[in-house]
NUZA-201624 format. One line per field, with one value per residue (C-alpha): residue number from 1; z, x, y. Coordinates in steps of 0.5 Angstrom, whole numbers. Each point is the difference from the previous one (the first is absolute). Example, Ala and Ser with C-alpha at 12.3 -4.5 7.8 and 13.67 -1.06 7.14 Angstrom:
<pts>
num = (1 2) $
zz = (16 -2) $
xx = (25 2) $
yy = (-9 7) $
</pts>
This chain:
<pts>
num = (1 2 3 4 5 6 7 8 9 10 11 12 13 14 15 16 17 18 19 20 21 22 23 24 25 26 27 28 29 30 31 32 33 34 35 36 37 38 39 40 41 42 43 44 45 46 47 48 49 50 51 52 53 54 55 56 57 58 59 60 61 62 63 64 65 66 67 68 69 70 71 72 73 74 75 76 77 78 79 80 81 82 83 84 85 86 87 88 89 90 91 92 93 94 95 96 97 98 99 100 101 102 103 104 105 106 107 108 109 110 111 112 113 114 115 116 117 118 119 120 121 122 123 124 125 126 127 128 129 130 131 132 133 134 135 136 137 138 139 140 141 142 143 144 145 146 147 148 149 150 151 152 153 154 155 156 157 158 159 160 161 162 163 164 165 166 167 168 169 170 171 172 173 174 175 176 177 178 179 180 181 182 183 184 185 186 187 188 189 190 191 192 193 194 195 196 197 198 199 200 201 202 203 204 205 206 207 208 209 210 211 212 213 214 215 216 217 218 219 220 221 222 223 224 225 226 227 228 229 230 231 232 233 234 235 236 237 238 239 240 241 242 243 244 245 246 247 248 249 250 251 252 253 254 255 256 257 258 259 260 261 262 263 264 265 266 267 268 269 270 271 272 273 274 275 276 277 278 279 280 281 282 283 284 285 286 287 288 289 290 291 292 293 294 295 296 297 298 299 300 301 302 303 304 305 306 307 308 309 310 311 312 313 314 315 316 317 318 319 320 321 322 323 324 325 326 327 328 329 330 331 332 333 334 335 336 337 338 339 340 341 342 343 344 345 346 347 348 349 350 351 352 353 354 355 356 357 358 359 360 361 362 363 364 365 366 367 368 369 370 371 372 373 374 375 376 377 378 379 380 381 382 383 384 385 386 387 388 389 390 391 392 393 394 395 396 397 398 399 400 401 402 403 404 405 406 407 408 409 410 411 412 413 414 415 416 417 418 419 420 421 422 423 424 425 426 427 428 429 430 431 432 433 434 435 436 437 438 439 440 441 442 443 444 445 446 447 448 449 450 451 452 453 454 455 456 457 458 459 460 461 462 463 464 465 466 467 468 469 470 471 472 473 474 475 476 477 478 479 480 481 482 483 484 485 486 487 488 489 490 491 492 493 494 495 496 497 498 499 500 501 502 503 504 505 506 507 508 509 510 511 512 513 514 515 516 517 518 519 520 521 522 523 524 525 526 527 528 529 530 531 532 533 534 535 536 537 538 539 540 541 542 543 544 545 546 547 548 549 550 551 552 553 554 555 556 557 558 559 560 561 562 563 564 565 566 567 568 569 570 571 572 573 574 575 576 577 578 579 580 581 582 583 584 585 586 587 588 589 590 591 592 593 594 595 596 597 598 599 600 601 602 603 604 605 606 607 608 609 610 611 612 613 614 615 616 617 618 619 620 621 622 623 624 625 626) $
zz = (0 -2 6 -3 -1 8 3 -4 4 7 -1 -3 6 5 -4 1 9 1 2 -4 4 5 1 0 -5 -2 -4 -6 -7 -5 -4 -7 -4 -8 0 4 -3 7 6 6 7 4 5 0 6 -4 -6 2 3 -6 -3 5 0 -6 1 -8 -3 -7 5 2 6 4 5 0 3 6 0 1 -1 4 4 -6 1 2 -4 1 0 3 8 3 6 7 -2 -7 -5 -6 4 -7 0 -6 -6 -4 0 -5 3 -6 0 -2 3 7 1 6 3 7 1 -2 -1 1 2 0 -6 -2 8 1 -7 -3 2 -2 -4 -1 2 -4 -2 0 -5 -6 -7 -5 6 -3 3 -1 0 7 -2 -7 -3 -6 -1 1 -4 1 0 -7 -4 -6 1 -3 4 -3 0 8 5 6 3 -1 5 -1 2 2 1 4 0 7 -2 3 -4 1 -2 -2 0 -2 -5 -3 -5 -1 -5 5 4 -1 -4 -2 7 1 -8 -1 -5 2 -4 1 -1 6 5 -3 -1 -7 0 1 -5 -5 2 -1 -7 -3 4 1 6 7 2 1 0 5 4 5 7 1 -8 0 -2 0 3 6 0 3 -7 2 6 4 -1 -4 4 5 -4 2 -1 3 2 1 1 0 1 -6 -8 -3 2 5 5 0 6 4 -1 4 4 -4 6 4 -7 -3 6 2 -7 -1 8 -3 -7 -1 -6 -6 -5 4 6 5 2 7 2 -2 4 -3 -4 -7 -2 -6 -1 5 1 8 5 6 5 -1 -7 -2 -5 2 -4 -4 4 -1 -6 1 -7 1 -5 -5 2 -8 -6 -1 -6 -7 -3 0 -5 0 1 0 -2 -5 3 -4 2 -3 2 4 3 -7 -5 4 1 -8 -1 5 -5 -6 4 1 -6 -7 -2 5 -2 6 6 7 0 7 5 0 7 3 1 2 -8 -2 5 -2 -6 0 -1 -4 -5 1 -2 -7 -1 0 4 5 -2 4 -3 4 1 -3 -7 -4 1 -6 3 1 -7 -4 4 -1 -7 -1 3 -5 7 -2 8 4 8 4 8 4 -1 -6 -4 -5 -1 -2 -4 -4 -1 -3 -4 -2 -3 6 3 7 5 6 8 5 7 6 5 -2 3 -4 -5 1 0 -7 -3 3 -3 -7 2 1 -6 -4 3 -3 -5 4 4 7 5 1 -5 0 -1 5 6 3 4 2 6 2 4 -4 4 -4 4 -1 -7 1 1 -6 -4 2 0 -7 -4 4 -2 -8 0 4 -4 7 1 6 5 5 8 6 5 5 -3 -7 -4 -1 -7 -1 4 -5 -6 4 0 -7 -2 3 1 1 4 3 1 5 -2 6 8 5 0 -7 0 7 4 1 -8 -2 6 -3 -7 2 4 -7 -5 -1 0 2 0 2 -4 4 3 5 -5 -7 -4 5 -2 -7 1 3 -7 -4 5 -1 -7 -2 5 -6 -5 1 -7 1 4 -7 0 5 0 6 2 5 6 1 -4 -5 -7 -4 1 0 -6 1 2 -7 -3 5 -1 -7 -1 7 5 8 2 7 3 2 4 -5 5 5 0 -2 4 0 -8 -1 4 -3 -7 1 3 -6 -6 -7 1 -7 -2 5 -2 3 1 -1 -1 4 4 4 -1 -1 -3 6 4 -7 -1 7 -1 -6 4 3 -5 -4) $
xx = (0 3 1 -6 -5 2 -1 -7 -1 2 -4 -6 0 1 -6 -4 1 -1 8 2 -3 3 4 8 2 7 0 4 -3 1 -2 1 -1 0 6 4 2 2 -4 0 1 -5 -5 -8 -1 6 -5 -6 3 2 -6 -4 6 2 -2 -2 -7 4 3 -8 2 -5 4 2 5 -2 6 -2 -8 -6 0 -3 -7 -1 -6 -5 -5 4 -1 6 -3 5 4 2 -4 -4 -7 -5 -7 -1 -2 0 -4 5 6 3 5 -1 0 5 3 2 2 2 1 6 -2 4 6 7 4 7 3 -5 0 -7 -6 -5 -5 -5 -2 4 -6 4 -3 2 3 -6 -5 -6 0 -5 -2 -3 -4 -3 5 4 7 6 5 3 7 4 -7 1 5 -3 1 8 3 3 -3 4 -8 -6 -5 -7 -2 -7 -4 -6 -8 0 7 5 6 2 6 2 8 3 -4 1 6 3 -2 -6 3 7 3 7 -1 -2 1 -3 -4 -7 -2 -6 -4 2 0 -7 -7 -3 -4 5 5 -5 -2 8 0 -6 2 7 0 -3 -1 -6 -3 -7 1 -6 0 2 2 6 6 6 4 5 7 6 3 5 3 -4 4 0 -6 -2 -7 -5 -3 3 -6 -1 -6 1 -5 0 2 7 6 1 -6 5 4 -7 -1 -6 2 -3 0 -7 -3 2 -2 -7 -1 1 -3 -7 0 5 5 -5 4 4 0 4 2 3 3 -1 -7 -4 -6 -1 -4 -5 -7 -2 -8 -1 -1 4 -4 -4 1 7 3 4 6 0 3 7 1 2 6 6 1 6 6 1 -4 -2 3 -2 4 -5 -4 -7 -5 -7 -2 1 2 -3 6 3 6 -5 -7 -2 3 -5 -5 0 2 -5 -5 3 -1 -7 -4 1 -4 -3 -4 1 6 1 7 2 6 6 2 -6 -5 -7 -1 2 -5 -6 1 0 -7 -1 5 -4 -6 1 4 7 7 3 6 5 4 4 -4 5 -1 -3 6 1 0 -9 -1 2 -4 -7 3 1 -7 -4 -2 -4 -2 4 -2 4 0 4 5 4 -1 6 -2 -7 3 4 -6 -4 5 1 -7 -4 -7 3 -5 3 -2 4 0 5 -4 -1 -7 -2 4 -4 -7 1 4 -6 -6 4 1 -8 -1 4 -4 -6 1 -5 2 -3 4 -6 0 7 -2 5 -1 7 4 7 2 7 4 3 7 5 3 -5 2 -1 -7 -1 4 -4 -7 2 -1 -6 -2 2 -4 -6 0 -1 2 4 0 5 -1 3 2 -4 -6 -3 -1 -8 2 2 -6 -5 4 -1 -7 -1 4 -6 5 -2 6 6 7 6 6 6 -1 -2 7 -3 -7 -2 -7 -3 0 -2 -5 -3 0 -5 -4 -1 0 -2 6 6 6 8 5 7 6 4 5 0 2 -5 -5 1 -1 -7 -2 2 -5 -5 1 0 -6 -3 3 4 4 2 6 2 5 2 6 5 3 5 -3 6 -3 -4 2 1 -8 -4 -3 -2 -7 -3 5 -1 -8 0 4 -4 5 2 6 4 5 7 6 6 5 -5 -2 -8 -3 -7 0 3 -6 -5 3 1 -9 -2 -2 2 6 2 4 4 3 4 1 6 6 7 2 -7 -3 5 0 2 -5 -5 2 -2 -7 -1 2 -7 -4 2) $
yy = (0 7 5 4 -5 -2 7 0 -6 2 6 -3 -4 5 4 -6 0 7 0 6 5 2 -6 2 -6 0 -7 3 0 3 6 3 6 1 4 -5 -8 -1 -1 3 -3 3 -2 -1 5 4 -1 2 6 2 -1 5 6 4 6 5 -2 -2 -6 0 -4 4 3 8 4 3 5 7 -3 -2 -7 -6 -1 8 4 5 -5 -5 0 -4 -4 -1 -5 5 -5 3 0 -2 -2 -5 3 -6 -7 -4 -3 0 -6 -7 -6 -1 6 3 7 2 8 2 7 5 -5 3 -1 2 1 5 4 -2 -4 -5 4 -7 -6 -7 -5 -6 -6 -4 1 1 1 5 7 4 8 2 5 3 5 2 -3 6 -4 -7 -2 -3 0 -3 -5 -6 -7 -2 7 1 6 1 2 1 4 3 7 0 8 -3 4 0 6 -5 -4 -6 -2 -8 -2 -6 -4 -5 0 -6 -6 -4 -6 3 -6 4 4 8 1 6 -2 -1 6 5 -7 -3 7 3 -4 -2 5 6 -4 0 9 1 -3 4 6 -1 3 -1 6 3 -8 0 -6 -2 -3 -7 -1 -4 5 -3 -7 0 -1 3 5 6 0 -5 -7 -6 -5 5 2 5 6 6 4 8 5 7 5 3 0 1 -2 5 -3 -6 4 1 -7 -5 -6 -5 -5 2 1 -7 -4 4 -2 -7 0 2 -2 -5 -1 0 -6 -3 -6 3 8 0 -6 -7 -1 5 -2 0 6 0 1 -3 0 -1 6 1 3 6 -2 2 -4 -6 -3 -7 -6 -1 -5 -6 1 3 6 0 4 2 0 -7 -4 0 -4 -7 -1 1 -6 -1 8 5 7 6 6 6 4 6 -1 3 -5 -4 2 1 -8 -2 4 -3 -7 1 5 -2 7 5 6 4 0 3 3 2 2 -4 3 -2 -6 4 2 -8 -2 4 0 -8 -1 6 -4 -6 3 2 -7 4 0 5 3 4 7 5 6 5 -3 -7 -5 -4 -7 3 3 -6 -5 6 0 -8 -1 5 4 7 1 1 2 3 -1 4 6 0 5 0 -7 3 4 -5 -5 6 1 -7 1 -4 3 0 1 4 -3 3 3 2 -4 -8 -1 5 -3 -6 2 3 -7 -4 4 -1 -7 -1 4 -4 -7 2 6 4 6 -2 -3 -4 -4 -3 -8 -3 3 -2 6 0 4 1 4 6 0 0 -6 -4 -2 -8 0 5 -4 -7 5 1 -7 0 7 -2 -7 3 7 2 8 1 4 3 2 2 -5 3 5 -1 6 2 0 -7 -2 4 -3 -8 3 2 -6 -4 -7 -7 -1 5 -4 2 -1 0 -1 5 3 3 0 0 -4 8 1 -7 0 6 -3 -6 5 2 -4 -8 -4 3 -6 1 -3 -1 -3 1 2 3 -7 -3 6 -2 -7 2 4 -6 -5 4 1 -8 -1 4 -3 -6 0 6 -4 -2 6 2 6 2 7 2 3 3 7 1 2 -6 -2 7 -1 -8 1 1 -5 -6 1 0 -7 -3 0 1 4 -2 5 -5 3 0 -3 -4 -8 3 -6 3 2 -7 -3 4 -1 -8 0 3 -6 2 5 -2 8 3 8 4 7 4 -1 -6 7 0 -7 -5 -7 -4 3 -1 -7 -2 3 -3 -7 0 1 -7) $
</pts>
């Protein structure tokens, strides 16, 4: 074993007990730079030390000089408690590291002999482990943009500016090739730092900046790039009070912030947050006391450390994938439509239009296609123009795209508006017209009603309510968790359904709004798991009691994010088919379960790409249903 492969070990194996925290380990291992071909006998406290103290923003250590300045953590909106730490109210709901991760309150720490301070809190986790954005906000600028998978980058980190005023600034993402096959080589690019989504902004943008992310969206992968040493992979967090790189001077301790945050809410994708033992949060359906949401149960499957391998061949499946969520979603259409007159074209950055605009697809016997929403993407226009599409309906804000599809010699029918449920309501009443060809809402013929919750997390239950939505041609519509708006009540009323399902657990919609929904309306059923993929699996049940072949088909997505399935909906109801959400790195004993019961499952797709979805996990799915 070469000195570098043994030192990515030893420190591998002290991530993985907690000992590198704290723990004044000198075993020596070895550290290297790309400048030097010889390594440097160093130490691991050594090691991580240096990891945590440079002292210029260019060398984004997170530490500062404090010569001649105000004491690390020290604002104007920055009180410091008695024992001289930032004191903060949590601002945020979203612990924003996936999977094991650990963090203690190095805040403030004395670095260099004195000189400078600790600025941030380091989130200790695993290469390739998701990280995802704390809060909605605009991207400032990301380090080495554009340096693609192959090239080497010495660093990679994201520069958040938050709606809520504040920045939060994301240091050491990943640089090297996944696994580290050759050693911290430098050379994982943007592809393996940054999420799909963001990799596929840059190549139409060429740049980052000014990229709209939203809370909880997966941004980028953990890693140990720029100062931080080979195999100590973490995120190396700050929060400052204010835009611009001067804020970073006045910087938050992020310590209160995290842990009150993984406290209420949980870490949303992955199965543990701080320590071992903590539960696997997810979309859970069972109340708390006083109807607080509670977490998923621990999964009995142990999370991969790295992307999962896509080297084995798939068997016993068709996968249905693109290089971007766009792609796919037009392969998804060119899978299912030989002709179409009319498509809805919706946002590609966020799953509320897809959803809605699901059985308003259906309705007219056409696909949902994604675009962005600043101009028509290629990939979209070609696949309108393949099917001979004339009508197009937007839903959702993008007006560039509107433009592109007026210009392209499409009738584009508009649907938008800033608030979802009201977006909803205009959708659904389009969805009834479209059934019965009349104006009334009244007339729908399939009185069938979806309600889900409007929260920008509760993707997984949109994406399950989707197919559900397409197949029934059942308009959709959004609610609070806790209150139901007048508005949606009156669109139920004048919808007149025979039958309102509502999908996801209490954590989503809660017994007070369920409660008055049956108190109003005949029949009123919840479809829900304890989690997203038992969630999913509860809507496919329902669907096959309705119509057993339609097991026949049946199509999987990661529950990891939504982009690759948002537009499956009309798809899956115009082939016949049920969609089940798997965990891309797990055993997915329930979905094998579920699959393995089910009589005549003769087609088995997958959706998305080896990256989110990979062979190995596919091929142990498909087993079950021989």
């Amino acid at each position: 074993m070469t000195r570098l492969n043994m030192r990515t070990v030893v420190l591998s194996a002290l991530i993985a007990t907690g000992l590198y925290v704290g723990s004044g380990v000198t075993a020596p291992v070895q550290a290297t730079t790309p400048e030097a071909d010889e390594p440097i006998e160093t130490t691991v406290q050594e090691e991580i030390d240096a990891a945590q103290a440079v002292g210029t923003v260019s060398d984004y250590s997170g530490d500062v000089s404090l010569a001649g300045g105000k004491q690390a953590g020290e604002g104007e909106d920055t009180p410091i408690d008695g024992n001289g730490k930032a004191a903060r109210k949590s601002s945020i709901d979203i612990f924003p590291i996936q999977q094991n991760a650990r963090f203690t309150d190095t805040f403030g720490a004395s670095r260099g002999g004195g000189t400078r301070r600790h600025l941030g809190v380091d989130v200790m986790s695993k290469q390739m482990n998701e990280t995802y954005a704390a809060v909605s906000g605009t991207i400032r600028k990301v380090k080495n943009e554009g340096v693609h998978e192959g090239k080497y980058a010495s660093s990679f980190y994201l520069l958040l500016d938050g709606d809520d005023g504040r920045s939060y600034f994301y240091v050491h993402l990943n640089n090297d090739t996944p696994g580290r096959p050759k050693g911290c080589d430098g050379k994982g690019g943007m592809e393996n730092a940054l999420s799909p989504r963001l990799v596929e902004y840059y190549n139409q943008h060429k740049t980052l900046q000014g990229a709209r992310v939203e809370r909880g969206e997966h941004i980028g992968y953990v890693g140990s790039s720029g100062n931080a040493s080979c195999g100590v992979d973490h995120i190396h967090l700050e929060i400052w009070p204010a835009h611009g790189w001067d804020a970073q001077k006045r910087a938050l301790n992020p310590y209160p912030i995290l842990k009150a945050a993984y406290d209420t809410h949980g870490a949303p994708y992955g199965n543990n947050g701080i320590g071992n033992n903590s539960p696997k949060p997810s979309e859970p359906s069972k109340p708390e006391a006083g109807n607080k949401p509670t977490a998923e149960k621990p999964a009995a499957e142990k999370p991969a450390a790295e992307k999962p391998s896509s080297n084995s061949p798939l068997e016993g499946a068709e996968r249905i994938s693109s290089s971007e969520r766009i792609g796919t979603a037009a392969r998804l259409s060119a899978s299912s439509f030989k002709t179409a007159t009319t498509a809805v074209v919706v946002p590609a950055d966020t799953y509320q239009g897809a959803l809605l605009g699901a059985p308003l697809a259906a309705a007219h016997n056409g696909p949902v296609l994604l675009s962005e929403t600043g101009r028509l993407s290629e990939a979209t226009q070609k696949e309108l123009k393949r099917l001979g599409v004339r009508n197009v309906y937007t839903v959702g804000t993008m007006p560039g795209a509107s433009s592109g599809l007026t210009k392209a010699g499409f009738k584009v029918t508009t649907v938008d508006h800033k608030d979802p449920a009201v977006l909803a309501n205009k959708v659904a009443e389009l969805v009834a017209q479209s059934n019965e060809g009349k104006s009334e809402l009244s007339a729908i013929e399939n009185r069938h009603v979806i309600l889900v919750s409007g929260d920008k997390n509760a993707w997984p239950d949109a994406l399950a309510g989707s197919v559900l939505a397409a197949t029934d041609k059942a308009p959709v519509l959004f609610t609070d968790r806790d209150t139901i708006s007048d508005q949606t009540l009156e669109t139920i009323k004048d919808l007149n359904p025979s039958h309102i399902s509502v999908i996801g657990g209490t954590a989503r919609v809660s017994d007070k709004v369920f409660k008055k929904l049956q108190s109003q309306f005949m029949l009123v059923d919840r479809l829900s798991g304890p989690g997203r993929v038992e969630t999913a699996l509860a809507v496919s049940s329902y669907m096959v009691s309705k119509n057993p072949s339609i097991t026949n088909r049946v199509f999987v997505a990661t529950s990891s994010n939504y982009p690759d399935a948002l537009a499956a909906g009309p798809a899956l109801a115009a082939q016949g088919g049920v969609l089940v959400l798997a965990n891309p790195s797990g055993s997915n004993s329930a979905v094998r379960e579920w699959i393995s019961s089910q009589n005549g499952v003769d087609n088995l797709y997958v959706i998305g790409g080896t990256s989110v979805m990979p062979n190995a996990t596919v091929n142990a799915i498909a087993k079950s249903a021989r």
